[in-house]
C-alpha positions as CSV (number, residue, x, y, z in Angstrom):
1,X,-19.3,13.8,-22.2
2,X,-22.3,16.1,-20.7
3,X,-21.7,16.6,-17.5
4,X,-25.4,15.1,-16.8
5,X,-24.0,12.4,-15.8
6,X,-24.6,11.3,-12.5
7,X,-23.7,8.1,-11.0
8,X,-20.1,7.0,-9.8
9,X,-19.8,4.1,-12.3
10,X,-20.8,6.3,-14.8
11,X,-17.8,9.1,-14.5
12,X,-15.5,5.8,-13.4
13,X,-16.2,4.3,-17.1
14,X,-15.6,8.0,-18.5
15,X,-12.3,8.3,-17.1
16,X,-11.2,4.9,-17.7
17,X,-12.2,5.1,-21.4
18,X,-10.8,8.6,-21.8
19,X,-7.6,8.2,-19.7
20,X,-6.7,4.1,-19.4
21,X,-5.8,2.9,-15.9
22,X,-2.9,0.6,-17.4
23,X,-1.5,4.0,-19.0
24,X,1.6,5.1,-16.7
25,X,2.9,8.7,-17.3
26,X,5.0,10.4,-15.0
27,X,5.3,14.1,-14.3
28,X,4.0,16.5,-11.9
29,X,3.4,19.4,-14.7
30,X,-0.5,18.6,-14.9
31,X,-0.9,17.9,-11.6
32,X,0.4,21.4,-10.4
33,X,-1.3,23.0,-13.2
34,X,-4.9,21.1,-12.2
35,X,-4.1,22.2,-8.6
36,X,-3.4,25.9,-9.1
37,X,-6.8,25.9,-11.4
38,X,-8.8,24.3,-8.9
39,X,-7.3,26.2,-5.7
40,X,-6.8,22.5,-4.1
41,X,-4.3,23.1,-1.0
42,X,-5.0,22.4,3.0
43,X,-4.3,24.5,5.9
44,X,-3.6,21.1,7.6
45,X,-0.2,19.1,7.9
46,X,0.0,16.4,5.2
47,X,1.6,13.3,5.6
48,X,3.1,11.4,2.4
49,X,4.1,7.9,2.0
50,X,6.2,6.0,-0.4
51,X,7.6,3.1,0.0
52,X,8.0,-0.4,-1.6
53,X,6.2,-2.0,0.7
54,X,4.4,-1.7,3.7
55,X,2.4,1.6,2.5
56,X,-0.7,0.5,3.2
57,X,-0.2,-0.4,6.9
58,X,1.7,2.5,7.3
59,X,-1.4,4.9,6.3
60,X,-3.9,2.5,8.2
61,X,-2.1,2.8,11.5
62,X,-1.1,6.9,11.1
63,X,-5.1,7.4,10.2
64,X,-6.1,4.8,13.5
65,X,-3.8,7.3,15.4
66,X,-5.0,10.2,14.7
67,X,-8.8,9.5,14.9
68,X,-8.2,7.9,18.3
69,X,-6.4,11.4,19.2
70,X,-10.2,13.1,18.3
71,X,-8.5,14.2,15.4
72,X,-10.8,14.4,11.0
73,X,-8.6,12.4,9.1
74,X,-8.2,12.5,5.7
75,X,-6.6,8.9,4.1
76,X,-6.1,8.4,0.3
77,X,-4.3,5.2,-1.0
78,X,-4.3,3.3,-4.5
79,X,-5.2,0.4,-5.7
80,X,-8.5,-0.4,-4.3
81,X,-10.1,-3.6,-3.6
82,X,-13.9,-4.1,-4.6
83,X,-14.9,-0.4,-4.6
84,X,-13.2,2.7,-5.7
85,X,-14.5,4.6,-3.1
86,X,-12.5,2.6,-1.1
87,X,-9.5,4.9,-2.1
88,X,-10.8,7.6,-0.1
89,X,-11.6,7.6,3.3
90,X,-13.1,10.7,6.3
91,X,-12.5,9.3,9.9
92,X,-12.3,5.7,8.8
93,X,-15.4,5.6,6.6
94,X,-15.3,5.4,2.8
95,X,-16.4,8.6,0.6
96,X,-19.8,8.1,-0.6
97,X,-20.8,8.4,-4.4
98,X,-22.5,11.6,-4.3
99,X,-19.5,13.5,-2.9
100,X,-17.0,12.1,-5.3
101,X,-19.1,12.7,-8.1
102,X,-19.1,16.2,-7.5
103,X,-15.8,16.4,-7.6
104,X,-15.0,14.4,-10.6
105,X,-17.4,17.4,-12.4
106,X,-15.3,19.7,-11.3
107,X,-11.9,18.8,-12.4
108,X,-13.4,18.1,-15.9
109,X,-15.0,21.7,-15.9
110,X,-11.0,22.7,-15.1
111,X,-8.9,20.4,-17.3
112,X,-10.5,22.2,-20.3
113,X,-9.5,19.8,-22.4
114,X,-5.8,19.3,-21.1
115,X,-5.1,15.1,-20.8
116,X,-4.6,13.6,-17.5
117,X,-4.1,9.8,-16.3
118,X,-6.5,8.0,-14.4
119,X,-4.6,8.4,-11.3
120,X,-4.5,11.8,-12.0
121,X,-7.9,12.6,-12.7
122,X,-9.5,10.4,-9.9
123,X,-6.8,11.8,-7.2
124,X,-7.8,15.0,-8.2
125,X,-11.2,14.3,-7.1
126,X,-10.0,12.8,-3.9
127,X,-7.9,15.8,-3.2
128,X,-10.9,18.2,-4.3
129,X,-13.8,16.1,-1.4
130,X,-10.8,16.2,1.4
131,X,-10.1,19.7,0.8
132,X,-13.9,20.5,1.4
133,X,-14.0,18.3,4.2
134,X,-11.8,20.4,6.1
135,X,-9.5,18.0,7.8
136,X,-7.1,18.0,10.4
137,X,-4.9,15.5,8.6
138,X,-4.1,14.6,5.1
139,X,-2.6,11.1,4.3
140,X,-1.7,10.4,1.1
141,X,-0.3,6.9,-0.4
142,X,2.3,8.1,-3.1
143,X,1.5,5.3,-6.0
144,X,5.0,4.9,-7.8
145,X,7.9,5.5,-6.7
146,X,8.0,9.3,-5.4
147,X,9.6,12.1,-7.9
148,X,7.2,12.1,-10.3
149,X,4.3,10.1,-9.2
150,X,1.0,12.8,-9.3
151,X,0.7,13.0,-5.0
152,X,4.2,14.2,-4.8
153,X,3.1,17.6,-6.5
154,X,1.5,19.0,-3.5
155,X,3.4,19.9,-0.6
156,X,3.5,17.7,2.7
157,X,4.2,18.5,6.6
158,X,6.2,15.1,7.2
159,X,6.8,12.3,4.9
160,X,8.2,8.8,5.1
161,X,9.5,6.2,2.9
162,X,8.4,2.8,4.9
163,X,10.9,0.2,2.8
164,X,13.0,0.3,-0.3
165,X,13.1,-2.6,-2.6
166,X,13.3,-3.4,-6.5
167,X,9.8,-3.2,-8.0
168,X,8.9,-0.8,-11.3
169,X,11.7,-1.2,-12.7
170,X,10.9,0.0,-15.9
171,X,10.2,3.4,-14.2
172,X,12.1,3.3,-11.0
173,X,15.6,1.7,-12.3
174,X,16.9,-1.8,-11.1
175,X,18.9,-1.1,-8.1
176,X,17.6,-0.1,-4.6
177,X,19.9,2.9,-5.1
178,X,18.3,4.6,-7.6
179,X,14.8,3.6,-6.4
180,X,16.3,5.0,-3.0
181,X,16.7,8.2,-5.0
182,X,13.4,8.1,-6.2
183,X,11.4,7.6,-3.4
184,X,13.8,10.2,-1.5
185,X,12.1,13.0,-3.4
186,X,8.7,12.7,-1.8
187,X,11.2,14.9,1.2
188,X,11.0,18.5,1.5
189,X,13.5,21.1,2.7
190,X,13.5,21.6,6.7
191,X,10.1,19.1,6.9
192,X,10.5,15.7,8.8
193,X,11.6,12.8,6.2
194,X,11.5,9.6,8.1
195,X,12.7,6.2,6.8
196,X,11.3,3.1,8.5
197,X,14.0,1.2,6.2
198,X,16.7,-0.6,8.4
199,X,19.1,-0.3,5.7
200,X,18.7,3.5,3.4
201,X,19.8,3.6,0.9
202,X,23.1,5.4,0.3
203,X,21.3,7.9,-2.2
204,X,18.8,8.4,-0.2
205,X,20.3,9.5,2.5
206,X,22.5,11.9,0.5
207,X,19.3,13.2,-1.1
208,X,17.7,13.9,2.0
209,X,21.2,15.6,3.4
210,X,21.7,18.1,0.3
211,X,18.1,19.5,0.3
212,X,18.2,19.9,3.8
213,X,15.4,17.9,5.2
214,X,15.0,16.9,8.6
215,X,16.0,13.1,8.1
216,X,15.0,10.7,10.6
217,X,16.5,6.8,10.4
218,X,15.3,4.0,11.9
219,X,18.5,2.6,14.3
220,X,19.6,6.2,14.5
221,X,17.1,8.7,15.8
222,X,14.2,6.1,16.8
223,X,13.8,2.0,17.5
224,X,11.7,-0.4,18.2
225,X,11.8,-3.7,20.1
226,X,9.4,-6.3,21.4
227,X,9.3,-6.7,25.1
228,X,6.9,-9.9,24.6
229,X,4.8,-11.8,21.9
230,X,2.2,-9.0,22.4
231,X,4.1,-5.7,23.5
232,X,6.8,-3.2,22.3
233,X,8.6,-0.9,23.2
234,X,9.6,2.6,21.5
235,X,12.1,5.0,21.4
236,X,12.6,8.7,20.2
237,X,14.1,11.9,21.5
238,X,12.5,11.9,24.8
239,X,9.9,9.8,24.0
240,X,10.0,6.0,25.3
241,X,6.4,4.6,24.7
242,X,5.4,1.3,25.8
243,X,2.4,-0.1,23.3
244,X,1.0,-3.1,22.2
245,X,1.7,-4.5,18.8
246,X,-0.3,-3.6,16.0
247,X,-3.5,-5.4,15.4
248,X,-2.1,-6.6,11.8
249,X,-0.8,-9.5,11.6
250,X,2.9,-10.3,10.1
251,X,6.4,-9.2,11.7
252,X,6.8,-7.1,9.3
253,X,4.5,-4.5,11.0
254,X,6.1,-3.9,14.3
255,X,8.8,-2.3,11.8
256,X,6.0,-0.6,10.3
257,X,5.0,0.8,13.2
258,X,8.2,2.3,14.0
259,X,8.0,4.6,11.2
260,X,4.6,5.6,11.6
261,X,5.3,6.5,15.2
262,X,8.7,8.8,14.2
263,X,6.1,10.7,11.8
264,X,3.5,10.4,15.1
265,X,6.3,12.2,17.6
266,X,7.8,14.1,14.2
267,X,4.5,16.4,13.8
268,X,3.2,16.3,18.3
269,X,3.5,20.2,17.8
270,X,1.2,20.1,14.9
271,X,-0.5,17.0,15.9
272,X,-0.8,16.6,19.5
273,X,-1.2,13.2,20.3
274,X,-0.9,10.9,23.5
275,X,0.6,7.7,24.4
276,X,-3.3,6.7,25.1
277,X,-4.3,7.7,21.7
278,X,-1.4,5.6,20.1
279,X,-2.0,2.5,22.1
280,X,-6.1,2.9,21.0
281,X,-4.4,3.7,17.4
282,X,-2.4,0.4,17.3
283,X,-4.9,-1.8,18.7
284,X,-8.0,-1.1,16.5
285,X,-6.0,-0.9,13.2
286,X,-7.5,-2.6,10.1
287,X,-6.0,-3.3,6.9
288,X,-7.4,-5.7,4.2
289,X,-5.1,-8.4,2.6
290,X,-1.8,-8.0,4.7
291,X,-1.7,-11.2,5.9
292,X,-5.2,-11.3,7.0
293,X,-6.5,-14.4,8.4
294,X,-10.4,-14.7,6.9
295,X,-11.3,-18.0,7.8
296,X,-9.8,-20.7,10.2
297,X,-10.2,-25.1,9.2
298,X,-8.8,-24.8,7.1
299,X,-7.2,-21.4,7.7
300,X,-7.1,-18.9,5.0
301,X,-4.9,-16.1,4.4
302,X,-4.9,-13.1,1.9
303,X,-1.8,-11.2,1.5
304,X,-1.1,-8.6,-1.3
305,X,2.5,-9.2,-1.6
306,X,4.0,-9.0,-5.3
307,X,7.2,-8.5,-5.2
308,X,10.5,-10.2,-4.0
309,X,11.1,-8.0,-1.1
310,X,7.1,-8.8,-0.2
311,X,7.8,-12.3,-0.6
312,X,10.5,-12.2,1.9
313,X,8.4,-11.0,4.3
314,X,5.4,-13.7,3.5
315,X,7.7,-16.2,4.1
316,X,8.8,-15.5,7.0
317,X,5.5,-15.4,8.1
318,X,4.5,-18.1,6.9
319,X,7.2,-20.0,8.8
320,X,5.9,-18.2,11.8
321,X,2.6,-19.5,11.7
322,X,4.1,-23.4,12.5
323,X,1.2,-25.0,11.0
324,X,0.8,-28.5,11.7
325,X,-0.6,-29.3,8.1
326,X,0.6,-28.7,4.7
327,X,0.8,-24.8,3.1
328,X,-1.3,-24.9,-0.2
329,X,-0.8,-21.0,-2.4
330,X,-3.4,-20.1,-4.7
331,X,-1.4,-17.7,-6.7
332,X,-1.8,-15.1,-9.4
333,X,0.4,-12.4,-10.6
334,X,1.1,-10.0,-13.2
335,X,3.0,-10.2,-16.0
336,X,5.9,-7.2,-15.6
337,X,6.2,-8.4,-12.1
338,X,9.2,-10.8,-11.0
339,X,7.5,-13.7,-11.4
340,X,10.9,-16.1,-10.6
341,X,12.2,-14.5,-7.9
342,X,9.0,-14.3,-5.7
343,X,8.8,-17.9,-6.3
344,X,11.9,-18.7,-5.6
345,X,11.6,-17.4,-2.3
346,X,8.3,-18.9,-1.4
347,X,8.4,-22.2,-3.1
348,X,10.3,-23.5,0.2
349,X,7.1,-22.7,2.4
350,X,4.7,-23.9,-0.1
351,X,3.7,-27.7,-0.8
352,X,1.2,-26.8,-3.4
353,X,0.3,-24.2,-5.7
354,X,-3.1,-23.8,-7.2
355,X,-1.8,-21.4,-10.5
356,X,-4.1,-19.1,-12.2
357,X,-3.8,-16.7,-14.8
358,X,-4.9,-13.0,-14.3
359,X,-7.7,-11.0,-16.9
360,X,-6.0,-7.5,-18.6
361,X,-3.0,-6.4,-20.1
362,X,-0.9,-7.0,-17.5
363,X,-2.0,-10.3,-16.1
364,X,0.4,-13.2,-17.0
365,X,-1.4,-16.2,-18.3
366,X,-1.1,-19.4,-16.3
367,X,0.2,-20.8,-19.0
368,X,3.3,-18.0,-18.4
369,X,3.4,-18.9,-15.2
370,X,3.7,-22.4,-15.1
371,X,6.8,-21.9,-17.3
372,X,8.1,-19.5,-14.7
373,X,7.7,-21.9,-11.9
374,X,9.1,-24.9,-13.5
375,X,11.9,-22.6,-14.3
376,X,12.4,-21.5,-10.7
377,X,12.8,-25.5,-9.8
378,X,9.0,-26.0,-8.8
379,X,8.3,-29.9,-8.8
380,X,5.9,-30.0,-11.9
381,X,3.5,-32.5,-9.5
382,X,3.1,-29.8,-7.3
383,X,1.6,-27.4,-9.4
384,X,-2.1,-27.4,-10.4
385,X,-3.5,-24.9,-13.0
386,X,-6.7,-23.3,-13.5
387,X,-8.6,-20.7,-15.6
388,X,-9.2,-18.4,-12.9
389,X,-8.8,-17.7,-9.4
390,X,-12.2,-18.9,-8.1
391,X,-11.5,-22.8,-9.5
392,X,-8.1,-22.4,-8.2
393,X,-9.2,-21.5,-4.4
394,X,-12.7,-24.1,-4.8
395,X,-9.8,-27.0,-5.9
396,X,-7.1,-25.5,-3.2
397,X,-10.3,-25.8,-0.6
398,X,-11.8,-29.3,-1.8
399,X,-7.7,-30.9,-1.1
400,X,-6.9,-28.9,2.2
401,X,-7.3,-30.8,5.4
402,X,-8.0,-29.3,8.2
403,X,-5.2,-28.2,9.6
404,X,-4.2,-27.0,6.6
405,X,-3.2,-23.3,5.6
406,X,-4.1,-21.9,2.6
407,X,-2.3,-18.7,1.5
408,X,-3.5,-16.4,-1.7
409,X,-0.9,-13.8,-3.0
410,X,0.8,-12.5,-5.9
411,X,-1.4,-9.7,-6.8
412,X,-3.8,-7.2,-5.4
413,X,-5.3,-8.7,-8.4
414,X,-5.3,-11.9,-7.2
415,X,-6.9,-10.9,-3.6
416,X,-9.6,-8.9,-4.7
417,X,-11.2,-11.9,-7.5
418,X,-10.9,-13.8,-4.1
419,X,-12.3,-11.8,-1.4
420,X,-15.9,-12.3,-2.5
421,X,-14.7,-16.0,-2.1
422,X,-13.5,-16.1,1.2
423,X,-15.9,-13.3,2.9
């Protein structure tokens, strides 16, 4: 490809043609190798996270914290939403084309020919614009699992694993222990390794032991508890921090926020940062699609949860929420995903689904889908399929009353086709 071209979409169809998104390959070999060619490394602590679930949060509320603290943040996670850019993010606001393009010419001028993945290739570019940004934080959202994933092959100040559940399978094993192991690999020797996890793994917590990193638990070195439906209160070494709750929605993220603030106290000598900062941090936190209210009679909520452990957690929310009307799903999800589990556990908090089957390789067809949920003991009359996700959420919107709820899930997949929808 000449290297003429200039526009994002351009270099984003290059790479995609030339190194397919859906293609998986782990290893860290061409990842050091690209980072030792192009000199990519930061005088600033980095901050890894891994995790099942609750990733995203976790980088939204470290990167809220530290800009509130006065502090150039640096904040990369995967997948995006409408735009790539959104992947990469200075202080809070998205990387512009320009920037990335530049980047993306320079690690094509370096790979000289050598093959990398998508994720590789585009974090690459990330890596390349924060490193000439000059931060004084890099956050990085490991993509799968942690030993091998690409972002693992640079070296972090502090990193945390926020939850450990079974998801990736086919690249991660089928037990929480030997995901556990996994994700335990993101730790370094003598560097904080937090886990936000109420119950580690067993094999994690050996990992962590033998190589000598700093582990932290959740329980055991720090805790969190609410002191009221809006406060908390937290505790760590000397530390006891009174805050308000996050401003994301969802139990779930009070737990969240106890990891983020062990890695918060975990780097204060690096990162100075005070309990005024954290409580600004906490209270101007925004995340897109975990359990996000976008609309109200009927209310609708996105949530990217697509996996059992995910699905816990939405239902329990869901609960939460004590609506007075019925809970309608429009749901999507893809096709090496556990499709019968996850509906298992939601199909008690759901009166009706609105089905729809997802575009690309991956994507399960409704028609798969439907089988699934018949199989999971889903009443046949309360299931109504569709082509795509718009005519599921316009027929899911022409039933609801309203004091309905409407809840779309299953796939980041299925939350992007509808945010144009709701927004």
């Amino acid at each position: 490809m000449s290297q003429s071209k200039d526009t994002l979409n351009e270099w984003l169809d290059y790479i995609l043609a030339s190194h397919p998104e859906n293609v998986i390959e782990l290893g860290l070999t061409r990842m050091k190798t690209m980072l030792d060619r192009l000199q990519i490394a930061f005088d600033c602590p980095v901050i890894t996270v891994a995790g099942t679930n609750g990733k995203g949060s976790t980088c939204a509320m470290l990167e809220s914290i530290y800009r509130a603290a006065g502090l150039k943040t640096a904040m990369h996670t995967s997948p995006h939403m409408l735009s790539f850019n959104e992947r990469a993010q200075i202080n809070g606001e998205v990387v512009g084309d320009a920037s990335l393009v530049e980047a993306f010419k320079e690690v094509e001028a370096a790979r000289k020919g050598m093959p990398l993945t998508y994720f590789e290739f585009t974090a690459l570019g990330i890596l390349r614009v924060f490193q000439k940004a000059q931060p004084d934080v890099v956050i990085l959202e490991i993509g799968l699992g942690g030993r091998l994933d690409a972002i693992n092959a640079l070296e972090p100040t502090a990193s945390i694993v926020t939850t450990v559940g079974v998801d990736h399978e086919a690249f991660l094993g089928n037990t929480r222990e030997a995901i556990g192991w996994e994700k335990a690999h993101i730790y370094r020797k003598g560097k904080p390794a937090i886990c936000a996890d109420k119950n580690p793994p067993l094999k994690l917590q050996q990992y962590a032991t033998a190589l000598g990193a700093d582990l932290i638990l959740e329980g055991k070195d720090f805790s969190i508890e609410a002191t009221d439906d809006k406060s908390m209160r937290f505790r760590m070494r000397d530390i006891l921090w009174d805050l308000p709750k996050p401003a994301l929605a969802g139990r779930n993220q009070m737990d969240n926020a106890a990891g983020v603030l062990a890695v918060v106290v975990s780097l204060l000598d690096k990162l100075p940062v005070c309990e005024e900062a954290v409580r600004k941090g906490l209270e101007t936190v925004r995340v897109t699609a975990r359990f996000e209210k976008v609309a109200g009679n009927p209310t609708v909520i996105l949530d990217v949860g697509h996996n059992p452990h995910a699905a816990t957690v939405l239902a329990q929310n869901v609960k939460d929420l004590n609506t007075k009307g019925k809970t309608l799903a429009v749901f999507g999800m893809l096709a090496d995903k556990d499709m019968l589990d996850v509906v298992k556990i939601m199909s008690p908090v759901i009166d009706h689904w609105f089905i729809t089957g997802l575009p690309g390789p991956r994507g399960a067809s409704a028609e798969l889908l439907h089988r699934v949920m018949l199989e999971a003991g889903v009443a046949s009359r309360a299931i109504d399929v569709f082509e795509d996700v718009a005519s599921a959420y316009d027929a899911a919107k022409r039933q609801a009353a309203i004091a309905d709820t409407i809840i779309i899930f299953g796939s980041f997949v299925t939350v992007t086709a509808a945010l144009p929808l709701v927004k």
